[in-house]
C-alpha positions in Angstrom: 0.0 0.0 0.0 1.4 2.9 -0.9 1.6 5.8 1.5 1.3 9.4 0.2 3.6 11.9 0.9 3.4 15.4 2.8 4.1 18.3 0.4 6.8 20.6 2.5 7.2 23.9 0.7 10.6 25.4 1.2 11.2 29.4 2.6 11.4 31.9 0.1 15.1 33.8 0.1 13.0 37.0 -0.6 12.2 40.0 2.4 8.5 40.0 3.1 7.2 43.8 2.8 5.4 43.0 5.9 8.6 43.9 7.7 8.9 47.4 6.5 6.1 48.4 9.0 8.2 47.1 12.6 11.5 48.5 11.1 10.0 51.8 10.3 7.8 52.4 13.3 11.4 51.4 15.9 13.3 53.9 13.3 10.5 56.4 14.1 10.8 55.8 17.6 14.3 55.7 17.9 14.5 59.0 16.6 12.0 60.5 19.0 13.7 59.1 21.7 17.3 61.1 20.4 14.7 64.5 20.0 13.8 63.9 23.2 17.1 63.5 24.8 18.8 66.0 22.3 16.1 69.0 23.1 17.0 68.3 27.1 19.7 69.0 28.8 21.9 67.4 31.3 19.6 66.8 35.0 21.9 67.7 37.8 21.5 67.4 41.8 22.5 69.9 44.6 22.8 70.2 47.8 22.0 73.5 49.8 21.9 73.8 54.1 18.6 75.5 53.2 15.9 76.5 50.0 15.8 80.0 50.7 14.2 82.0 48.0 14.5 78.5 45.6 11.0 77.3 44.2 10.6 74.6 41.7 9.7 75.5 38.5 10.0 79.1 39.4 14.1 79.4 40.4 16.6 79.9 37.1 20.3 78.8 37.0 22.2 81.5 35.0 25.7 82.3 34.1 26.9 85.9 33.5 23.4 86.9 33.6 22.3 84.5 31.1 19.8 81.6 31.6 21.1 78.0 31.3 18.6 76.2 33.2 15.8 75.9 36.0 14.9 74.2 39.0 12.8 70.8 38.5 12.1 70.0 42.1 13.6 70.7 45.8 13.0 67.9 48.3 14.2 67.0 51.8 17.3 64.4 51.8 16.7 61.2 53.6 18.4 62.3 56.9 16.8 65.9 56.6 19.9 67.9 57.2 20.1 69.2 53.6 18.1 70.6 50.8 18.7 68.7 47.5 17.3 70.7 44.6 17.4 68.6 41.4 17.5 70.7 38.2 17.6 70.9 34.4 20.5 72.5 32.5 20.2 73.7 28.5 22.2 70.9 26.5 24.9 73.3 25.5 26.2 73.4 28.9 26.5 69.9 29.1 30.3 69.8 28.1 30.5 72.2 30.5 29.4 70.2 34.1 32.1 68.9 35.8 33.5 67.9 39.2 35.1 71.5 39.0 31.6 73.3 39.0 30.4 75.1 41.4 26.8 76.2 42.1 25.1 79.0 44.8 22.3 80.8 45.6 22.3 84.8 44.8 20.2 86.8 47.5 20.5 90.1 48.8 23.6 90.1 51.1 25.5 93.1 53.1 29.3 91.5 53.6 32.8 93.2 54.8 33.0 93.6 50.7 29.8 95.4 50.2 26.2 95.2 49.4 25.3 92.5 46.9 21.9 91.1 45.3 19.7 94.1 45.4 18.1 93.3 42.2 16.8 89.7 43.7 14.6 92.0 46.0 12.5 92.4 42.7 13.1 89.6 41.1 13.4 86.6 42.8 16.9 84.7 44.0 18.4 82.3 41.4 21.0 79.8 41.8 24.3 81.4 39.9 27.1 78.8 37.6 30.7 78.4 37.8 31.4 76.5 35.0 35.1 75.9 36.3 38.2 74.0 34.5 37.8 71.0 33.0 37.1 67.7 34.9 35.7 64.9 36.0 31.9 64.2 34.7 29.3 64.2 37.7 25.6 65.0 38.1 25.9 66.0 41.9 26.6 69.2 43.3 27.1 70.4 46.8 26.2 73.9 46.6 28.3 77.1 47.8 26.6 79.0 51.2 28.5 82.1 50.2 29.7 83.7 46.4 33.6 82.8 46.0 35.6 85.4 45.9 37.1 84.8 41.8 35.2 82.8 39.6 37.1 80.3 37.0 36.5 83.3 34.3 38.5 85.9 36.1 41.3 86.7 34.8 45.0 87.0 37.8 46.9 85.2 39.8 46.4 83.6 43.4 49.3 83.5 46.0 49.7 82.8 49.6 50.7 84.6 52.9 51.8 83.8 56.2 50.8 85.1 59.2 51.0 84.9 63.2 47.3 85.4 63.0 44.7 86.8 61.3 44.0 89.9 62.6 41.2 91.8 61.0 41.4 90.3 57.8 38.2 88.1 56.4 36.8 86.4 52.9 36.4 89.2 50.3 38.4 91.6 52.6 40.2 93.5 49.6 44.2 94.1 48.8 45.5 97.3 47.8 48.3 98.4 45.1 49.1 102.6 45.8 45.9 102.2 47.8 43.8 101.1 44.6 42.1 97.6 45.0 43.6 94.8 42.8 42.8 91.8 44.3 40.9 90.1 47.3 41.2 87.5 50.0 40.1 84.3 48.8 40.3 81.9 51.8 42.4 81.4 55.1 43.0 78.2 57.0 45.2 77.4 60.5 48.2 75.4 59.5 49.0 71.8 61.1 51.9 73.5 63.5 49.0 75.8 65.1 51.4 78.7 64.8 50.5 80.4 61.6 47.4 81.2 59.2 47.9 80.7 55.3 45.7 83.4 53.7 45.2 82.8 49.9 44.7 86.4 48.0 43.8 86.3 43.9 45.2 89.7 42.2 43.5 90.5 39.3 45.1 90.8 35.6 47.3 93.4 34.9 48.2 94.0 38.6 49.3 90.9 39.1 52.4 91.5 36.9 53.6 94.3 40.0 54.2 90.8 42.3 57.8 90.4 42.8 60.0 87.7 45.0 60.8 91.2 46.9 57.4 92.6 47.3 56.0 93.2 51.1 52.5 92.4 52.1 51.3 94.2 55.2 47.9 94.2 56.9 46.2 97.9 56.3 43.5 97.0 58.7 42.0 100.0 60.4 43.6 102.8 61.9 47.4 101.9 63.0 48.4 103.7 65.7 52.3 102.9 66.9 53.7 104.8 70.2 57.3 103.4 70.3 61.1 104.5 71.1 61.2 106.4 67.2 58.1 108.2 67.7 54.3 108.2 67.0 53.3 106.7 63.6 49.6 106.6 62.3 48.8 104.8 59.3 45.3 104.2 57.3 44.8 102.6 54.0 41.0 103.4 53.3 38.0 104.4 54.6 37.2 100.6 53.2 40.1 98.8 55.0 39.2 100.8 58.0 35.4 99.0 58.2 36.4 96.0 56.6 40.0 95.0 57.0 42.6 94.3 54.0 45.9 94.0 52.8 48.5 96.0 51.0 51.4 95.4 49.3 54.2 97.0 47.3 57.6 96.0 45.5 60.5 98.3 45.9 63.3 97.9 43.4 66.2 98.4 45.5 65.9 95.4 47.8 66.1 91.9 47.0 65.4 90.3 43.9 62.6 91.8 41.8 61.9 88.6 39.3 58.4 87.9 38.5 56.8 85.5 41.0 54.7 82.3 39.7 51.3 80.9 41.5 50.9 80.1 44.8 54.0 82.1 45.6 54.2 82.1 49.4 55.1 85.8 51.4 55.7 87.2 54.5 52.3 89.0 56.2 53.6 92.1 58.1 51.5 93.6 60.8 52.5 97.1 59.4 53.9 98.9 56.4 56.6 99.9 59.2 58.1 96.2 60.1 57.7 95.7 56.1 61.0 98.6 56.5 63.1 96.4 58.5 65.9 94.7 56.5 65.6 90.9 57.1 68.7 88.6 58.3 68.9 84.9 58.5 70.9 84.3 61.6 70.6 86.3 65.5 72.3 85.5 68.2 71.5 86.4 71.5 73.5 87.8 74.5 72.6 88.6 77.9 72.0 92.0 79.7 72.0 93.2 83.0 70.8 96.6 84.2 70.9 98.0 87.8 68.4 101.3 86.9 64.9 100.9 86.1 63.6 99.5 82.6 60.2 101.0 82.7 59.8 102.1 79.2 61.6 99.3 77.7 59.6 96.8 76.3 60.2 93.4 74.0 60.7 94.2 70.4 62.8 97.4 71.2 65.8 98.2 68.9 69.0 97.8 69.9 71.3 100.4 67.9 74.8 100.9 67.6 75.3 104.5 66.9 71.5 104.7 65.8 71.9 101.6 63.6 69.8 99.1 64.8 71.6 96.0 64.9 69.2 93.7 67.2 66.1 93.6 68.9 65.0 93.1 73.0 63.6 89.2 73.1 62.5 88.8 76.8 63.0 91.7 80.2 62.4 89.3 83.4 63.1 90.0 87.3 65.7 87.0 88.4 67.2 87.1 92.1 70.8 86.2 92.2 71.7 82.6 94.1 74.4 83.9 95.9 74.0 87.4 97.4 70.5 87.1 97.2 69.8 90.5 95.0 67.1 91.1 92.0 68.2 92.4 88.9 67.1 92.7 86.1 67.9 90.4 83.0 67.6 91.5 79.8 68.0 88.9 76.4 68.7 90.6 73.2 69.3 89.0 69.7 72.1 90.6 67.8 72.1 90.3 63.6 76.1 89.7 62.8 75.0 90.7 59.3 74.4 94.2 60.7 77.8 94.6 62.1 79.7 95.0 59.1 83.4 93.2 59.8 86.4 90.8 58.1 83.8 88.2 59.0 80.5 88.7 57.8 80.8 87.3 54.3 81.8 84.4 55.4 79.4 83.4 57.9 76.8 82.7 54.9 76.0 79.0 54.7 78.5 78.3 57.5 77.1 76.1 60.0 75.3 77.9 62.9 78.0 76.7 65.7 80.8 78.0 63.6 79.0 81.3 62.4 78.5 81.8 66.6 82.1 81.3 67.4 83.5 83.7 64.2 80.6 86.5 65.4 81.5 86.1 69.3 85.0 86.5 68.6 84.8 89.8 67.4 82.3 90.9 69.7 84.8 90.4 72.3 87.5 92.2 70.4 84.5 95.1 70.2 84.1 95.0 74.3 87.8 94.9 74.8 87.5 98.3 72.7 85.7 99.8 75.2 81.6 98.0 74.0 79.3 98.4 76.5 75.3 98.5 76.2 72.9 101.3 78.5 69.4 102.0 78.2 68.8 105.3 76.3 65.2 107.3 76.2 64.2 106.7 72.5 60.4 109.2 73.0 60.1 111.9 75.1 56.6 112.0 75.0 55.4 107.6 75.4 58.7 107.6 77.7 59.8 104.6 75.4 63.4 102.8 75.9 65.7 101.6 73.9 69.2 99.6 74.3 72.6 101.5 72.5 75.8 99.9 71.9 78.6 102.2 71.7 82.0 102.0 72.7 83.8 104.2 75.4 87.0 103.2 75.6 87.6 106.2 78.9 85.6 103.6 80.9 87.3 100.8 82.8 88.2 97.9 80.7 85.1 95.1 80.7 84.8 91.3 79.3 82.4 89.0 78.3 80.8 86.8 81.0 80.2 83.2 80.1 78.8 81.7 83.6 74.8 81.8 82.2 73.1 80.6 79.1 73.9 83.0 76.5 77.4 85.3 76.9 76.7 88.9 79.2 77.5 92.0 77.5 79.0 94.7 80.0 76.7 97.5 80.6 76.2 101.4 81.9 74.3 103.3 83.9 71.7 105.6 82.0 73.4 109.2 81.9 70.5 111.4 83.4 70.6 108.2 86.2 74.5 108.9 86.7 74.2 112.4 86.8 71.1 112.2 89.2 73.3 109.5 91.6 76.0 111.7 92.1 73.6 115.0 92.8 72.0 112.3 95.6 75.4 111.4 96.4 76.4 114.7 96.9 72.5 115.5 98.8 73.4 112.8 101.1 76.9 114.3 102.4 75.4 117.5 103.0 72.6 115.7 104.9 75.6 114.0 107.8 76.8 117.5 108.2 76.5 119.0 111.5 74.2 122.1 110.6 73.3 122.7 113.7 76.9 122.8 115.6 78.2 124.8 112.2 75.1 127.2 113.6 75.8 127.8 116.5 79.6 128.3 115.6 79.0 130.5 113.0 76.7 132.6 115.7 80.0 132.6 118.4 81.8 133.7 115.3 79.9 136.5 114.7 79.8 137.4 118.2 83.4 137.6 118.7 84.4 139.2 115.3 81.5 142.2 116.6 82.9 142.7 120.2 86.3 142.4 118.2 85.3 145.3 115.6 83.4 147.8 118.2 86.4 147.4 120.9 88.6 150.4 121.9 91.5 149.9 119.9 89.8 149.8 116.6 88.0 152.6 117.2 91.4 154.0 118.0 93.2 152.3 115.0 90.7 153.8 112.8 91.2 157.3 114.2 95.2 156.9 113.9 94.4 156.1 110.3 92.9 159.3 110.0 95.0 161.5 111.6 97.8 159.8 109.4 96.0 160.6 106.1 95.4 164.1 107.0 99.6 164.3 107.5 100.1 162.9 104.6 98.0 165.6 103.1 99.3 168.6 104.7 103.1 167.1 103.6 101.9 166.4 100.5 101.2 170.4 100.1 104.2 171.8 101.9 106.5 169.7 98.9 104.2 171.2 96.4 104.8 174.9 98.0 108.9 174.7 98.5 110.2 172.4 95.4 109.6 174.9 92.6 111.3 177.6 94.0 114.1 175.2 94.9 114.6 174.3 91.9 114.4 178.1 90.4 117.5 178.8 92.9 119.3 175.6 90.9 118.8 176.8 87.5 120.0 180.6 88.6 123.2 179.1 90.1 124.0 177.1 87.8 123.7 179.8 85.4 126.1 181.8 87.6 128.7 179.0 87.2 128.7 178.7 83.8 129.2 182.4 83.0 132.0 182.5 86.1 133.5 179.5 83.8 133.5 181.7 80.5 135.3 184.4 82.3 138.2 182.3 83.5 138.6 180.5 80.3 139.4 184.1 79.0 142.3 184.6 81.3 143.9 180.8 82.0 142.9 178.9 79.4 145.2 175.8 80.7 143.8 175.8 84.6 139.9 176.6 83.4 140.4 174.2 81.2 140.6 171.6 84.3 138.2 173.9 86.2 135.7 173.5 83.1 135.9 169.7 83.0 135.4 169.6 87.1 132.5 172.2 86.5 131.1 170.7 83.5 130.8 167.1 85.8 129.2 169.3 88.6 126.9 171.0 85.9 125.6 167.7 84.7 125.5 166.6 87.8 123.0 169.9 88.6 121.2 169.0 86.2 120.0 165.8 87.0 119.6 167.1 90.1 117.3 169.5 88.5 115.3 166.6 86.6 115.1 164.5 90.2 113.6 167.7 91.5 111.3 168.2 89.2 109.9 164.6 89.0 109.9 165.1 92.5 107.9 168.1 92.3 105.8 166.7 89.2 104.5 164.0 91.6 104.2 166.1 95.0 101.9 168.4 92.6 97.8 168.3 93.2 98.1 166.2 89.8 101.1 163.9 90.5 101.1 160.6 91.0 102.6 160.3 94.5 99.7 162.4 95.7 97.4 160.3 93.9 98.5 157.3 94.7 98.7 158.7 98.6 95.1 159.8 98.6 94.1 156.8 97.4 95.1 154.5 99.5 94.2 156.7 102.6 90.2 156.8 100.9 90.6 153.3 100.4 91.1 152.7 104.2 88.9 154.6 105.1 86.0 152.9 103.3 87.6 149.9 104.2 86.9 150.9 107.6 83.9 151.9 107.5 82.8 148.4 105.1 84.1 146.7 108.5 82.2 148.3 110.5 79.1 147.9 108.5 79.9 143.8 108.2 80.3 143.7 111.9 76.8 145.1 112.3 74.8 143.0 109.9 76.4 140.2 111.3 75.5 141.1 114.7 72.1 140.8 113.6 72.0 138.0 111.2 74.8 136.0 112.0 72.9 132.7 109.9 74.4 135.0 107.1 77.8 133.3 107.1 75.9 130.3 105.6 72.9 131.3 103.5 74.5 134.6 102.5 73.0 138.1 102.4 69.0 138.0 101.9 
């Protein structure tokens, strides 16, 4: 029996138009699907401490004042410490969302660097965009509570500063060029040592290009007032660093190196333009000082100059009492800059080890105090009273040395001048205190006693009276000398006269014996005639005008008022005899 076979019809190779349907309705699809994602942008989360002034649907996200996106929704995390508002960005800023972005909310705000937001009061707050540098892709944001300082956009340089603290200087707090704001403080932070704050400050393009590796950043915070030993110094920056705080800075060209600095450069902060003037050294060493006088007035950080050089600076004042004789005095620890002291030395010492540096610098400190070195305490202000410590040498003074027997080597010192001068005047206050006064009193009165009964006795009186009568003697001869001496002298000339025309007559008749007589006569004749002159000087100074008569008078008036000046003594001190000591009221 035959069985009949199935018919089995084989699968056509050709495509079935049925299929065109399926393909094109997933092509249509897929294409509406790429519409839909192309025509949104990038949906990004961020986190906010609170949603002030943020509403969904309402709240914008712009950048440079331009819309790039809104807010889809603000929601509670799960712990409900934060806000997280999830928003929509326009697709163009998708290449633009990194790691590096940063996000915040703009609301009215009054800060140390002004008043900013106003126009939100109208309105409405909106979440601003730092795009940033490029980075690492992410979709979640933690959001900013404050506006940074610089944005990625702008246009400078950031560098750091030291400081012993803070001071008055905040975020935004602004830094000044020739007082003219170029820059601002970015952030702060404590360092791990706990002894310095690291303040990072973005200078704005051009005026970045004035940062040198010599320029000096101070802190122009407020009003700066400085009462110290050189005087009163008051500084002020702005009106704006007054409220708010700042910095300044400048970059001389004489000091240092003036290369151009790269980021993140790391400076000195100054408390004042006025330390900012003080030449800095690497190496101080520091010596010991001890000062019998009083240091009110001196306090740490005081200069110590060397012929108004300063060459150091006061580190520590304390009150010690000495171990063996029990006394206080007054230490004094100063640091001295061997730099400062120009000698054969000093350009060695650089990069020679410390120990080595000390010995070289100490040696010649001691060849400076066996010149004659020695250290006082000198009155720097008048007005504050302020002290500072000189160096100088004076070699009159008795030969010093070094003293090694505490921690750091003792410098030989001096009394303050107006302190010597005023020991010796209490010195001298003192002696005049252990005198007798009283006993020298009441000698002094005896004195006086005696030297009256001694003046008003009877044979001063009489003396005085013999005086008198003398001087009138002397007068009367004085006359009679006047009266006879001319015509004595007239009687001389005629004789002589006489003589000389006897002489003429002999000559006549015996020329050889009046030739003898003449020689005999002519040796009496001069001898006449200085007879004559003797006379008349005699008679020149017997005269009412001559000198012996002068002179005689004289000294007879001058004992006479001496007399009577006696007298007069005598009788004042009768009365006051305290006289001998205070002198005449």
């Amino acid at each position: 029996m035959d069985i009949p076979e199935a018919n089995v019809d084989e699968p056509s190779s050709r495509f079935s138009p049925i299929w065109i349907v399926p393909i094109v309705a997933l092509m249509i699809g897929a294409w509406l699907v790429f519409k839909s994602l192309s025509e949104h942008g990038p949906v990004i989360t961020i986190q906010f401490q609170t949603a002030d002034g943020l509403e969904s649907g309402k709240t914008n996200i712009r950048y440079r004042d331009v819309n790039v996106g809104h807010v889809n929704d603000v929601r509670f995390s799960k712990d409900l410490k934060t806000v997280l508002v999830s928003a929509e960005l326009t697709p163009e800023m998708r290449p633009f969302i990194s790691n590096q972005s940063r996000f915040w909310v703009i609301r009215p705000r009054v800060g140390t660097s002004g008043v900013s937001g106003l126009g939100t009061l109208i309105s409405g707050a909106y979440i601003q965009m730092d795009p940033g540098p490029e980075g690492d892709r992410t979709k979640t944001f933690i959001g900013l509570e404050e506006p940074p300082a610089i944005t990625s956009d702008a246009l400078g340089t950031t560098y750091k500063l030291l400081a012993d603290d803070l001071g008055s200087v905040s975020m935004g707090s602004p830094v000044y060029f020739r007082q003219i704001p170029v820059g601002e403080v970015v952030k702060y932070h404590l360092l791990e040592d706990h002894q310095h704050v690291a303040i990072t400050i973005f200078i704005r393009a051009p005026h970045d290009k004035f940062v040198r590796a010599n320029s000096k950043f101070w802190n122009a915070a407020g009003i700066t007032l400085d009462l110290n030993s050189e005087g009163v110094h008051v500084e002020m920056e702005s009106i704006v660093s007054l409220l708010s705080g700042g910095i300044a800075f400048e970059s001389p060209v004489s000091l240092g190196s003036d290369e151009p600095t790269t980021p993140n450069h790391v400076f000195t902060l100054y408390e004042n333009h006025q330390q900012t003037q003080t030449t800095e050294f690497g190496r101080a060493f520091p010596y010991l000082l001890h000062f019998d006088d009083t240091v009110r007035g001196l306090s740490i950080g005081a200069p110590v100059e060397f012929r108004g050089i300063r060459v150091g600076t006061v580190k520590d004042i304390a009150l010690s009492r000495d171990a063996k004789s029990g006394a206080l005095n007054i230490p004094v620890v100063v640091e001295i800059e061997p730099e400062r002291i120009p000698n054969a030395y000093t350009l060695t010492l650089d990069g020679m080890p410390e120990h080595k540096a000390k010995a070289i610098h100490l040696a010649y400190v001691e060849k400076l105090v066996q010149a004659g070195l020695h250290a006082r305490l000198q009155t720097g202000n008048l007005l504050t009273g302020q002290l500072f410590i000189e160096l100088d040498l004076f070699p009159d003074k008795p030969m010093a040395k070094i003293l090694y027997d505490g921690k750091y080597p003792e410098l030989p010192t001096l009394p303050r001048p107006l302190l010597g001068i005023a020991a010796s005047i209490s010195h001298v206050l003192n002696q005049v205190e252990q005198l007798p006064i009283e006993q020298i009193g009441q000698h002094a009165e005896q004195s006086a006693a005696a030297f009256s009964r001694l003046i008003n006795s009877p044979e001063i009186q009489n003396f005085v009276q013999q005086v008198s009568q003398a001087s009138t003697s002397i007068n009367q001869l004085a006359a009679t000398i006047n009266t006879q001496v001319p015509p004595l002298a007239k009687s001389i000339r005629t004789t002589s006269d006489q003589a000389a025309s006897f002489i003429t007559t002999v000559n006549r008749q015996t020329p050889a014996i009046l030739r003898d007589v003449k020689q005999a006569l002519s040796s009496a004749n001069g001898a006449l005639k200085n007879a004559e002159k003797t006379l008349s000087s005699v008679s020149h100074m017997a005269s009412p005008q001559g000198q012996l008569n002068h002179e005689i008078l004289t000294v007879l008036q001058q004992l006479t008022s001496a007399a009577r000046a006696v007298r007069i003594m005598a009788e004042y001190l009768e009365r006051h005899p305290e006289a001998l000591l205070k002198g005449k009221l």
